[in-house]
DSSP file (Angstrom, degrees, kcal/mol; ACC not computed):
  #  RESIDUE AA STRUCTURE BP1 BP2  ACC     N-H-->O    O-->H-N    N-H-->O    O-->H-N    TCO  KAPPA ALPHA  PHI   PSI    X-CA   Y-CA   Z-CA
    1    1 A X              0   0    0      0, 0.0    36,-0.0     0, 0.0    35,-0.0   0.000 360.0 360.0 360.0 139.1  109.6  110.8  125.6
    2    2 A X        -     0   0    0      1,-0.1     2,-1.6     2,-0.1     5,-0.1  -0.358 360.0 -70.9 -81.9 176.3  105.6  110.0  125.3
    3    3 A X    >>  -     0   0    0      1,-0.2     3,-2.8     2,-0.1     4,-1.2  -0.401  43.9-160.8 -92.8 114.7  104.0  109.5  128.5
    4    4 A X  H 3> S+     0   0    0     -2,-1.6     4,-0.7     1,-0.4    -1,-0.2   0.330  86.6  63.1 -69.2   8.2  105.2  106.4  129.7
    5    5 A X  H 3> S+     0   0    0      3,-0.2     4,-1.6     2,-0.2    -1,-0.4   0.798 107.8  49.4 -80.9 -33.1  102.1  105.9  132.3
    6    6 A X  H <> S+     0   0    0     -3,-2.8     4,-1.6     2,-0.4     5,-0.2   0.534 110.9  45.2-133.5 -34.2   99.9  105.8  129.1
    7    7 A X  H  X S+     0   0    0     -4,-1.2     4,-0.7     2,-0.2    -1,-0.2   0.920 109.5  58.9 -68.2 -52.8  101.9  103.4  127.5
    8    8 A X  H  X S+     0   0    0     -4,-0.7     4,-2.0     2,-0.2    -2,-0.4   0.889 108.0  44.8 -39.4 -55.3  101.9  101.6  130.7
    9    9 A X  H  X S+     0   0    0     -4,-1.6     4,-2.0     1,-0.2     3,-0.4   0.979 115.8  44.7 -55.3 -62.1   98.2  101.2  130.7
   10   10 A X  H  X S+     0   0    0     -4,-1.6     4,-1.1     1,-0.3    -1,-0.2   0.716 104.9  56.2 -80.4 -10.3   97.9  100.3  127.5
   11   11 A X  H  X S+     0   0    0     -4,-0.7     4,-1.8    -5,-0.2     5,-0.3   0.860 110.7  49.5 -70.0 -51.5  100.7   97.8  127.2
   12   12 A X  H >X S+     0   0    0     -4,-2.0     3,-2.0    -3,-0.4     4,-1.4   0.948 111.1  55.1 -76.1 -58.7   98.7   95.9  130.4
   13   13 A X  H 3X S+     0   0    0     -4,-2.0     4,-1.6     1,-0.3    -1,-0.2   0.865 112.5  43.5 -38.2 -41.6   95.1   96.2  128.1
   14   14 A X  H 3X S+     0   0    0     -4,-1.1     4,-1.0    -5,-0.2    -1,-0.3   0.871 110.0  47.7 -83.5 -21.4   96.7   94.7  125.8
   15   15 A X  H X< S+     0   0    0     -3,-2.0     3,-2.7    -4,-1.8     4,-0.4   0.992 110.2  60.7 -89.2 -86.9   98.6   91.8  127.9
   16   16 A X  H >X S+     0   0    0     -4,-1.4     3,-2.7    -5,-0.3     4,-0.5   0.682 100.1  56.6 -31.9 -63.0   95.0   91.3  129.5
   17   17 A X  H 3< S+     0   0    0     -4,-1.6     3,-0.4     1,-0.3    -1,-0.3   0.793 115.0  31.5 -32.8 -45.5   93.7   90.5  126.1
   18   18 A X  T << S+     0   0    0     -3,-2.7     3,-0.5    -4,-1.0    -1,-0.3   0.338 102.2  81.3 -95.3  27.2   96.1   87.6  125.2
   19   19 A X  T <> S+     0   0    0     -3,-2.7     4,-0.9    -4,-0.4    -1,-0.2   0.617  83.0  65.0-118.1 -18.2   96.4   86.4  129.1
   20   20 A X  H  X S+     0   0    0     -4,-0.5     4,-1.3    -3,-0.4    -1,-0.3   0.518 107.8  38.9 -67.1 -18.9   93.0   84.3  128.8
   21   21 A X  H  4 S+     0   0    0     -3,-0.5     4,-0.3     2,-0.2    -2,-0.2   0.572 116.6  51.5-108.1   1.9   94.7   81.9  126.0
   22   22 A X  H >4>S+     0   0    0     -4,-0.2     5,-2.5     2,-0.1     3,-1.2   0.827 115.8  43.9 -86.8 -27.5   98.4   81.8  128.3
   23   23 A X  H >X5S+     0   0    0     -4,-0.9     3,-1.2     1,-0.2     4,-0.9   0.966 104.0  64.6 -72.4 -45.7   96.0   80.9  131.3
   24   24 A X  T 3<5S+     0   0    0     -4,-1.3    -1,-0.2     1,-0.3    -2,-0.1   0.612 111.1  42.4 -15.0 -32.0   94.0   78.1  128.7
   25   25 A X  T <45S-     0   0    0     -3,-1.2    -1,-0.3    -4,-0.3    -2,-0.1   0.007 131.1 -99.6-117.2  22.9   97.4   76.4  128.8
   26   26 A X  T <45S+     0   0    0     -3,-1.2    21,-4.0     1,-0.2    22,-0.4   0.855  87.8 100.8  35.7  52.4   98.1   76.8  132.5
   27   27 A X  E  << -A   46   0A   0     -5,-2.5    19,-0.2    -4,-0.9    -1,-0.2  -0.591  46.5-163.5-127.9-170.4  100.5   80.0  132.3
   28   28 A X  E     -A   45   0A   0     17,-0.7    17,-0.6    -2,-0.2     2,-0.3  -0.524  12.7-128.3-162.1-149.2  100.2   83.4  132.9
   29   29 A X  E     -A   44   0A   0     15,-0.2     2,-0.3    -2,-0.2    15,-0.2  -0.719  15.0-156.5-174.0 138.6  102.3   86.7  132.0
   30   30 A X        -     0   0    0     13,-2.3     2,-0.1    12,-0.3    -2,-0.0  -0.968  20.0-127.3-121.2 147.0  103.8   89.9  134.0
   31   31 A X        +     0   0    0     -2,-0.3    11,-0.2     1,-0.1     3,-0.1  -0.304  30.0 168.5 -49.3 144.4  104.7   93.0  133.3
   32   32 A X        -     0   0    0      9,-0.4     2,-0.4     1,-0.2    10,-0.2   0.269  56.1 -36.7-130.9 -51.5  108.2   93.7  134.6
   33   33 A X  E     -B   41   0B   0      8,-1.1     8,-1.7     2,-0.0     2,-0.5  -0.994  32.2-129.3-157.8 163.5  109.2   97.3  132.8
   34   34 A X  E     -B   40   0B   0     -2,-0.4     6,-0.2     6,-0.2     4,-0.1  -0.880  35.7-134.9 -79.8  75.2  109.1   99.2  130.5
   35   35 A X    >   -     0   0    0      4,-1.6     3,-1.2    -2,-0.5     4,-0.3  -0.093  29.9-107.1 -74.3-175.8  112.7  100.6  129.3
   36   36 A X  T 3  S+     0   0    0      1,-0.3    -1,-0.2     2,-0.1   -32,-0.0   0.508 118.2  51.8 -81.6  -5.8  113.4  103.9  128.5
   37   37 A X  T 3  S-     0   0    0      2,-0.1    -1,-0.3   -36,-0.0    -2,-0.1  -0.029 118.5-102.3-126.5  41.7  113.7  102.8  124.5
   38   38 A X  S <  S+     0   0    0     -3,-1.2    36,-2.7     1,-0.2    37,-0.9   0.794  72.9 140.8  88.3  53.9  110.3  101.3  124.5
   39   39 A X  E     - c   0  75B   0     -4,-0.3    -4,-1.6    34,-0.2     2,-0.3  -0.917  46.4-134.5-115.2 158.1  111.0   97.4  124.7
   40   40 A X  E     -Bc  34  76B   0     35,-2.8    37,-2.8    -2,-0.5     2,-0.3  -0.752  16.8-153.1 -97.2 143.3  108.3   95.6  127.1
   41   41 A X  E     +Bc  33  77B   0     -8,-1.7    -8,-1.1    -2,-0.3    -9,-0.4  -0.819  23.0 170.8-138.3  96.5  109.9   93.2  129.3
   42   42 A X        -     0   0    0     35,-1.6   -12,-0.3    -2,-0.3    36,-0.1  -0.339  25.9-129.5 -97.7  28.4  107.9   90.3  130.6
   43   43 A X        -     0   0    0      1,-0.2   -13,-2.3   -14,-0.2     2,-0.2   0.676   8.5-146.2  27.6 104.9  107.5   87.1  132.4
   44   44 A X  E     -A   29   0A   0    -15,-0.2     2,-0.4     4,-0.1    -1,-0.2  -0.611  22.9-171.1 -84.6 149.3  106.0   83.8  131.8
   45   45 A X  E >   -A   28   0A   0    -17,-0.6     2,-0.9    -2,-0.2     3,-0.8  -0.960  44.4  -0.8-137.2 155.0  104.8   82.5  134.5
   46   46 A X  E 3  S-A   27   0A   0     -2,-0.4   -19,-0.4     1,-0.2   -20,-0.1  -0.693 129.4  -1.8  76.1-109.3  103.4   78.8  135.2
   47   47 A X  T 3  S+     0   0    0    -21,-4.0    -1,-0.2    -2,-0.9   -20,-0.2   0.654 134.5  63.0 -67.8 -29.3  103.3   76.3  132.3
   48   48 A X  S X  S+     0   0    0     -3,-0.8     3,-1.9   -22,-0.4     5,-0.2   0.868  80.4  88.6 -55.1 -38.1  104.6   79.1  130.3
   49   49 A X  T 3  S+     0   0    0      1,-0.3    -4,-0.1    -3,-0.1     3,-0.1  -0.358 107.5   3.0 -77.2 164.2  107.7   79.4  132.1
   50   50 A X  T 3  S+     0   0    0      1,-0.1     2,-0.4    -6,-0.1    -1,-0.3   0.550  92.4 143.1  16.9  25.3  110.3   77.1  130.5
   51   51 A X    X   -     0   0    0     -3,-1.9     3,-3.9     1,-0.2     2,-0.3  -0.584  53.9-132.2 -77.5 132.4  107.8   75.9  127.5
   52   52 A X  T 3  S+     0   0    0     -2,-0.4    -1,-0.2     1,-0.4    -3,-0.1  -0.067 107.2  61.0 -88.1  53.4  109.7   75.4  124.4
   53   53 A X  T 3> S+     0   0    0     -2,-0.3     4,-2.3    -5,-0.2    -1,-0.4  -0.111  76.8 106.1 -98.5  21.7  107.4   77.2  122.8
   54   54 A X  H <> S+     0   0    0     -3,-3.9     4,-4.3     1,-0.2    -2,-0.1   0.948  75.5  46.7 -28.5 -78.0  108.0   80.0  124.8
   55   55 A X  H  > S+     0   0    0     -4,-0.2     4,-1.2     2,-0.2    -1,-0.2   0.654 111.4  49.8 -60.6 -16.4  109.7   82.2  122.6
   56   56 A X  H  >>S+     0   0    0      2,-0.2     4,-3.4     3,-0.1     5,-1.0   0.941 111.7  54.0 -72.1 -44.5  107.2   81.7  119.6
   57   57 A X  I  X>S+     0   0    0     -4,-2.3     4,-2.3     1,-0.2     5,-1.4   0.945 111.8  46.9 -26.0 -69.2  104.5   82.5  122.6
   58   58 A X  I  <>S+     0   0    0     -4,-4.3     5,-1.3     1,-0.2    -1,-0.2   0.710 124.9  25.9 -49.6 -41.7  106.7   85.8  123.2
   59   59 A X  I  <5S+     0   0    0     -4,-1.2     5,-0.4    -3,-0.2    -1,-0.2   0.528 130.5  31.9 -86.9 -26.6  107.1   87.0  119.5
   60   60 A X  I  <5S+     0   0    0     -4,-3.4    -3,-0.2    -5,-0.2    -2,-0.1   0.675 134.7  25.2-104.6 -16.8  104.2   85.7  117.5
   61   61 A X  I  X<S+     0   0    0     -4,-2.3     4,-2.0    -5,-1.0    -3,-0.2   0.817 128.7  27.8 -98.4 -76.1  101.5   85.9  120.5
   62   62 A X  I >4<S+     0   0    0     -5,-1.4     3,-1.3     2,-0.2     4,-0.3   0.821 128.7  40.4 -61.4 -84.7  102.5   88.7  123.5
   63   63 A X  T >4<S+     0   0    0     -5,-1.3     3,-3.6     1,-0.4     5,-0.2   0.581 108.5  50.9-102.0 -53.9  104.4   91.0  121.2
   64   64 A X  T 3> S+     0   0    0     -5,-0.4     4,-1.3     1,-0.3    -1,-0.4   0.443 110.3  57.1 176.7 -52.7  102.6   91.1  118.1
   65   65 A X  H <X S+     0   0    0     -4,-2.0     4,-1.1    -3,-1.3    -1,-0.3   0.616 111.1  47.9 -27.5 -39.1   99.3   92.0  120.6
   66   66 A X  H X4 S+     0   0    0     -3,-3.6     3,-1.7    -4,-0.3    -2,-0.2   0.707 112.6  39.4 -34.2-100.4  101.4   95.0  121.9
   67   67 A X  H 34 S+     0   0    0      1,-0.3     4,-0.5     3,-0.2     6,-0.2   0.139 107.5  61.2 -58.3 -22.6  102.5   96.6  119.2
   68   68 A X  H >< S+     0   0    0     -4,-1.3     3,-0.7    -5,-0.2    -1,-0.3   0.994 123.8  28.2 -56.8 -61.7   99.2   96.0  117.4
   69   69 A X  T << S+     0   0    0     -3,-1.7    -2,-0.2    -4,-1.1    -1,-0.2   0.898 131.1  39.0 -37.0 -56.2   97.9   98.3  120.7
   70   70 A X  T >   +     0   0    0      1,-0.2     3,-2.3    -5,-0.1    -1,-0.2  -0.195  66.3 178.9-112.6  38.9  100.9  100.2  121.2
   71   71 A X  T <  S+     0   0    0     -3,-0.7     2,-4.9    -4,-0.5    -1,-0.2   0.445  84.0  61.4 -12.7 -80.5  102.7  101.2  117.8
   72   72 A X  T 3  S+     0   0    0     -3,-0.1     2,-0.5     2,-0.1    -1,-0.3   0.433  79.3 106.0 -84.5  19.0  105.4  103.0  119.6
   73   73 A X    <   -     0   0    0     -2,-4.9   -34,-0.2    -3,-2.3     3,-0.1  -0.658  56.4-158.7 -77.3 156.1  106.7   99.6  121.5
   74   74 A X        -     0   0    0    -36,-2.7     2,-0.3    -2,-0.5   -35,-0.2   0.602  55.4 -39.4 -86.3 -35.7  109.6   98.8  120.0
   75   75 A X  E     -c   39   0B   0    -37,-0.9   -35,-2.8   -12,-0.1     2,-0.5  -0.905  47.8-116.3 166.6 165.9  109.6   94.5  121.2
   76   76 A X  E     -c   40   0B   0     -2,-0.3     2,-0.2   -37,-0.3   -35,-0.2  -0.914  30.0-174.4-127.5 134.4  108.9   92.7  123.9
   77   77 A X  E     -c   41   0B   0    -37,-2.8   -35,-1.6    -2,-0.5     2,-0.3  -0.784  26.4-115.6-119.4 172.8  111.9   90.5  125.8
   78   78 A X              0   0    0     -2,-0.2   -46,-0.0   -37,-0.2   -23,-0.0  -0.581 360.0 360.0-101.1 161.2  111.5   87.9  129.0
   79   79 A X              0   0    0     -2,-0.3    -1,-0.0   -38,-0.1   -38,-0.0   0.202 360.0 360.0-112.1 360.0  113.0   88.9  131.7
């Protein structure tokens, strides 16, 4: 298993990056875990939360920013 602090970090650098356009829109994003087979688990929070464009947010915007960061993430889910 890589060292999942390291992952950690750079999973939230990367979440900072896109968190200026969630807030643009009045939303926001948390971290919630990390699992042990490397999917990111996350929270919209604020205008985000219930937006039906939520799930394009989560997959074309938040995940797609990981893994660009963080090859070894596997996906990002809501929590």
């Amino acid at each position: 298993m890589k060292d999942i602090a390291s992952i950690r970090e750079r999973v939230l650098n990367a979440l900072e990056k896109v968190r200026p356009y969630l807030q643009s829109d009045g939303g926001d994003i948390e971290l919630i875990d990390i699992t042990d087979d490397l999917f990111v688990k996350v929270r919209l929070k604020g205008a985000c939360h219930g937006c039906p464009f939520s799930m394009q947010t989560l997959k074309a915007g938040v995940e797609q920013a990981i893994i660009k960061e963080v090859p070894e993430i596997k996906g990002v889910i809501s929590a």
